[in-house]
LOFIMAR-423141 format. One record per residue (C-alpha): x, y, z. Coordinates in steps of 0.02 Angstrom, whole numbers, padded with zeros to 5 digits, always signed. Example, Ala and Ser with C-alpha at 12.3 -4.5 7.8 and 13.67 -1.06 7.14 Angstrom:
<nodes>
+00615-00225+00390;+00684-00053+00357;
</nodes>
This chain:
<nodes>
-04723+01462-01978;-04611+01333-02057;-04533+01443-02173;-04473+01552-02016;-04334+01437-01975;-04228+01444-02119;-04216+01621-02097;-04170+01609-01901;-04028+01486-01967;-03975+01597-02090;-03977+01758-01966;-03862+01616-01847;-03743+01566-01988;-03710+01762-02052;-03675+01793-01849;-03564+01640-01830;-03467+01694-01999;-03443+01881-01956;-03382+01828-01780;-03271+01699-01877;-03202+01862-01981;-03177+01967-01821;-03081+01831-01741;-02988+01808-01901;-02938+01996-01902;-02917+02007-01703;-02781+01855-01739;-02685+01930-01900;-02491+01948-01888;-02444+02118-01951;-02362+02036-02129;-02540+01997-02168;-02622+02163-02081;-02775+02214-02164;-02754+02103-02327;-02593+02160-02338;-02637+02342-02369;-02449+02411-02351;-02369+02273-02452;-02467+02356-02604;-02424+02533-02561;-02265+02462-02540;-02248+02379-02734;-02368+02516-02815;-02217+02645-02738;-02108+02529-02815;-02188+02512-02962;-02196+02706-02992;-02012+02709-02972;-01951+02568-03074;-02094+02636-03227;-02037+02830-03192;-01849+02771-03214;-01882+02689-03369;-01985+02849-03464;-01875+03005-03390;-01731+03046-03491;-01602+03122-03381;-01458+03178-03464;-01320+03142-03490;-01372+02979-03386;-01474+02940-03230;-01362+02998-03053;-01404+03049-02872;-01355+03222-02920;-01491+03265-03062;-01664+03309-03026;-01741+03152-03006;-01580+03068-02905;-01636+03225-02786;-01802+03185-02787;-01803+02987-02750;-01645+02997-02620;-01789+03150-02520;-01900+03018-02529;-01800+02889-02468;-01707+02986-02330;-01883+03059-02261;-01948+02883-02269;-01798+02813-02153;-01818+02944-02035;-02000+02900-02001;-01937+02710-02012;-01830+02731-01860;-01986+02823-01750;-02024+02627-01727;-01948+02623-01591;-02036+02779-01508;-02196+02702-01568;-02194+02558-01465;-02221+02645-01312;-02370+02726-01340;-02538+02603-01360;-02660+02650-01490;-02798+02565-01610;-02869+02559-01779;-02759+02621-01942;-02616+02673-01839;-02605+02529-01689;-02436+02459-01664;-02478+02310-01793;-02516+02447-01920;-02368+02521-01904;-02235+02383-01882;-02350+02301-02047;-02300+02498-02136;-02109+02473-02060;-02086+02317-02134;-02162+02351-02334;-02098+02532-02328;-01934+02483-02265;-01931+02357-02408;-01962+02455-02550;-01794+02572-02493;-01717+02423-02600;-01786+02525-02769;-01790+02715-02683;-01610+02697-02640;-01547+02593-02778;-01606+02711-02930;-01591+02841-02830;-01395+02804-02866;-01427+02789-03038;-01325+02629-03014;-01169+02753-02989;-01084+02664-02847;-00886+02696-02794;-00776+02726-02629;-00883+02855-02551;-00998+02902-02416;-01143+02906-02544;-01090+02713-02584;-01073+02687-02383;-01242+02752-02351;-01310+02646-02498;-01219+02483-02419;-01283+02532-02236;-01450+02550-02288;-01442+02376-02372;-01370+02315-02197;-01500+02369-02114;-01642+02300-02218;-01571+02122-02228;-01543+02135-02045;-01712+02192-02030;-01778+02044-02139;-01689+01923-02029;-01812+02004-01874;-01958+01950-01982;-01918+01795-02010;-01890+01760-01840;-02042+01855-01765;-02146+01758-01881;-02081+01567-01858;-01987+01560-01692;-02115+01606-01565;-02208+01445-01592;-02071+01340-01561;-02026+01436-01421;-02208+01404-01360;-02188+01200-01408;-02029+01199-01305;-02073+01275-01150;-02236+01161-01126;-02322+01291-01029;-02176+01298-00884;-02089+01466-00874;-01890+01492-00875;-01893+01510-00681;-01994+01331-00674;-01871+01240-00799;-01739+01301-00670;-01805+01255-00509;-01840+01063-00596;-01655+01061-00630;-01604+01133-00446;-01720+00976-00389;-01629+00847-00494;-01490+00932-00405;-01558+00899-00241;-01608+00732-00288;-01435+00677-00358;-01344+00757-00200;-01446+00627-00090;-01426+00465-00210;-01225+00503-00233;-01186+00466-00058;-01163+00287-00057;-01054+00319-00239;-00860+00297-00224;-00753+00438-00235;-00708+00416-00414;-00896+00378-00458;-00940+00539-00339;-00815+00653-00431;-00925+00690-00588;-01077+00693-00509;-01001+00856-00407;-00952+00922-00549;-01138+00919-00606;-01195+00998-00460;-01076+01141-00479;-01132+01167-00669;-01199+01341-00721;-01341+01318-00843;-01323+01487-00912;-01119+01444-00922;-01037+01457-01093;-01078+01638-01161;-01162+01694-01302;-01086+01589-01437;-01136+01414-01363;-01314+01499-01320;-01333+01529-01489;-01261+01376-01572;-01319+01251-01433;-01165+01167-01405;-01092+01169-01224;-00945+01058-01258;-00882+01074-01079;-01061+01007-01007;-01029+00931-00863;-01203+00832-00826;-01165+00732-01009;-00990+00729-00953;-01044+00630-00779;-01167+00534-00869;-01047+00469-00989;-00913+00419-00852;-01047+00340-00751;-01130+00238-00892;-00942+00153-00904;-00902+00125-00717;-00874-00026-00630;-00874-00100-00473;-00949-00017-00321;-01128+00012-00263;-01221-00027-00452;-01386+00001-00384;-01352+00168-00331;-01250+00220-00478;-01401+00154-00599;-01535+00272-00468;-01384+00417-00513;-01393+00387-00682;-01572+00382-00699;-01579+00551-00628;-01438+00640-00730;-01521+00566-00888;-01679+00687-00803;-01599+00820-00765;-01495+00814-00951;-01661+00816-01021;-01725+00974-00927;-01547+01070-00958;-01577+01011-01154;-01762+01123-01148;-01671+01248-01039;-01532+01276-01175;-01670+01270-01307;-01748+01402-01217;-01617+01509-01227;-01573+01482-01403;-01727+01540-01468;-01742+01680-01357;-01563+01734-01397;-01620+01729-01598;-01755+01809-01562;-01660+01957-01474;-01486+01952-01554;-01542+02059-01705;-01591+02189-01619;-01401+02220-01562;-01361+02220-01756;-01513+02310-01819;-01528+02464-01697;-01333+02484-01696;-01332+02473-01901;-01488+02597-01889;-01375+02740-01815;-01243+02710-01897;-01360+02718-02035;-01423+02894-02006;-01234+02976-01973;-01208+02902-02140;-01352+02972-02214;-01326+03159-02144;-01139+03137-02191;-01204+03112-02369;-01345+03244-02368;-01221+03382-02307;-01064+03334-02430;-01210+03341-02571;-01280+03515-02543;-01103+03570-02487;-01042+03528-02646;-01213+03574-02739;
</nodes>
């Protein structure tokens, strides 16, 4: 009988491990999706361009316009087309080989290895022309695409850290009750000392635009600015100007996670207005170039 119990604690520890692997594969980004399955297909394809490059002679030199430039720049232009279905993709919910992490995981490797397709599909024969402009979009869009990556991969956490498990709406109702809160301790404040403290109250959080969203510098902020003129008054009711400034050092605070906020979700979105834009732009190029070719062919 004693010999049974090894066995039951093996049978336990092979359940505990596979569960441990089906977590582990349940909580994969889609960089790493199934042992990064379309990062090979992505370097072998590489690979078999870089090798095939080397060994064909095409004469008198290697260019877009001989059999092989025809062949890689098909490849490549088929391959951006299915590229952009991303975006149609995303709407429709499926699982297994093709779920949406399969797929962004095959837009990502396949999107990188245009770098080679495109490049020797040039032949390195690069000038003032919509071939060249198609070349340089296509570049565009992939570093622009990187960027995304890069993002999607290391902001979300910190966008997580930040928020401290309180939504946008909850970070803005704290700061509307610092308002409130301010509004009631500024009454026995002297004009001059009550001035600023307005001002504070009037303040937009989302004021400034895009460019101090991104940056996170609001250099017309007008809490700091009443916390700064407060911090150097004089004179007048000094117990309620310290219970004042106690509260707009709060409510700086809470506008400082606010701002954060937004900065990381306006990184996190921003590319998107380079990246699908550059796309298009992208595929005029591309069907500019295609036509002019077999026009000319």
């Amino acid at each position: 009988m004693a010999s049974l119990f090894p066995r039951r604690l093996l049978g336990r520890r092979n359940r505990a491990t596979q569960t441990e692997r089906v977590r582990e594969r349940k909580h994969e980004g889609f960089l790493r999706y199934a042992n990064f399955r379309w990062a090979k297909i992505s370097g072998g394809l590489c690979l078999l361009v870089i090798t095939s490059y080397a060994l064909i002679d095409v004469t008198p030199r290697p260019n877009g316009g001989s059999w092989y430039g025809y062949t890689l720049g098909t490849i490549g232009a088929l391959l951006i087309l299915w590229l952009t279905a991303l975006g149609y993709r995303k709407r429709k919910m499926t699982r297994d080989a093709w779920s949406l992490k399969a797929w962004t995981s095959a837009h990502v490797y396949l999107g990188l290895s245009l770098v080679v397709i495109g490049t020797w599909h040039t032949g390195f024969q690069l000038g003032w022309n919509v071939h060249t402009l198609a070349w340089a979009l296509m570049m565009l869009v992939i570093l622009s695409g990187l960027y995304g990556v890069i993002v999607y991969a290391t902001l979300p956490a910190a966008l997580s850290n930040n928020r401290d498990e309180m939504t946008q709406m909850q970070m803005l109702e704290a700061i509307r009750a610092f308002d409130r809160q301010l509004h009631a301790a500024a009454q026995p404040l002297s004009p001059e000392d009550t001035a600023p403290v307005l001002a504070s109250l009037d303040e937009d959080p989302f004021a400034g635009g895009i460019r101090a969203r991104l940056s996170g510098r609001y250099p017309k902020d007008a809490t700091a600015a009443a916390l700064r003129a407060l911090s150097l008054a004089h004179g007048g009711n000094a117990d309620a100007r310290q219970k004042v400034i106690g509260l707009l050092s709060q409510k700086e605070a809470a506008l400082a996670r606010l701002r954060a906020h937004l900065r990381i979700r306006a990184m996190l979105e921003i590319w998107l207005y380079v990246h699908v834009p550059l796309t298009f732009a992208l595929i005029a190029a591309l069907s500019a170039h295609i036509i002019s070719v077999f026009f000319y062919w």
